[in-house]
N, C-alpha and C positions, 0 to 999 in steps of 0.2 A: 405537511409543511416542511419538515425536515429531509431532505434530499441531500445523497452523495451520489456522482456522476463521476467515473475514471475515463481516462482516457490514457491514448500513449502505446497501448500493446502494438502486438504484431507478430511476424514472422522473421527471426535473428539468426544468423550459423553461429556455431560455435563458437564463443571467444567476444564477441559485440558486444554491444552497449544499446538500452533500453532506458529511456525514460519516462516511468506513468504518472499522473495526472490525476488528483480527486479535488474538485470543486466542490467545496459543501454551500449549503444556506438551511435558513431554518429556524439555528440558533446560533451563541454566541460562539463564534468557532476559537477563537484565541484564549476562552475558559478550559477548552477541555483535549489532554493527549488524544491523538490521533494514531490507528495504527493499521499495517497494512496485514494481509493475511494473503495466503493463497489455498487451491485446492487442488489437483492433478488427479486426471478420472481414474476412480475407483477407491479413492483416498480419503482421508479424514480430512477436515479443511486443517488450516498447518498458523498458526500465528507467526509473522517474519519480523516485523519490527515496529517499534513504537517513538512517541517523541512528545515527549512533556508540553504543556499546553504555549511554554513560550519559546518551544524548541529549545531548551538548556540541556537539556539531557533525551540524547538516545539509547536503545538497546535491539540487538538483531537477535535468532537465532543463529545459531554454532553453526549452519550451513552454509551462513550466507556474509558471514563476519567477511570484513578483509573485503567484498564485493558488491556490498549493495549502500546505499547511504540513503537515510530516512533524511526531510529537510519541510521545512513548512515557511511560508508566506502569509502571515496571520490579514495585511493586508489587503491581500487577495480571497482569503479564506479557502486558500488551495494547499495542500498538500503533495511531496513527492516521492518517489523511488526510484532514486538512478542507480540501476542495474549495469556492472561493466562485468567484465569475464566471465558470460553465461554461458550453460552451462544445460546437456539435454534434460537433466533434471531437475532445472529451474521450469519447465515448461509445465505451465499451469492457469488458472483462471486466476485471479490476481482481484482482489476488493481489499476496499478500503473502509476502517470501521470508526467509530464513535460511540463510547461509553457514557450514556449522559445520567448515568446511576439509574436504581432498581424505579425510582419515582418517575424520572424521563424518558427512558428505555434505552434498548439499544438499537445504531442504525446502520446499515449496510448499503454499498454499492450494489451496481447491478454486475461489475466484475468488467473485467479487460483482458484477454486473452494474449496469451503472450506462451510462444510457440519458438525452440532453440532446437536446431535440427541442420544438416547440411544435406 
């Protein structure tokens, strides 16, 4: 029942701008922070940024501070990551997560590929 669905990747040259996309359903999406992660092959998956359940409060990693902006539409029950001045080391598989505690579990995207190269 509980589905995250990203969207938005692609193929960027250096310096661009990327906006991804996570639709959830399921459950109540405006109870609980949402956050984005990424993975780049052969890597540990990487936590990038978060955003309190009524979007009041975000936080990124030190990588990505300054260039990426976490934003939510509780509304919509969508979630984003507008990516500007990427970067080839941004280039990664990119999901979307949902903590619904140890009782609800945790839920995952299927990921969005999102590719920074000229």
């Amino acid at each position: 029942q509980v589905q995250l669905v990203e969207s938005g990747g692609g193929l960027v040259q250096p310096g661009g701008s990327l906006r991804l996309s996570c639709t959830a359903s399921g459950f109540t999406f405006s109870n609980y922070a949402m956050r984005w992660y990424r993975q780049a092959p052969g890597k540990e998956r990487e936590w990038v940024a978060i955003i309190t359940s009524t979007g009041g409060n975000t936080n990124y990693v030190d990588s990505v501070k300054g260039r990426f902006t976490i934003s939510r539409d509780n509304a919509k029950n969508t979630v984003y990551l507008q990516m500007n001045s990427l970067k080839p080391e941004d280039t990664a598989v990119y999901f979307c997560n949902a903590d619904l505690s140890r009782r609800y579990g945790v839920y995952w995207g299927q990921g969005t590929q999102v590719t920074v190269s000229s």
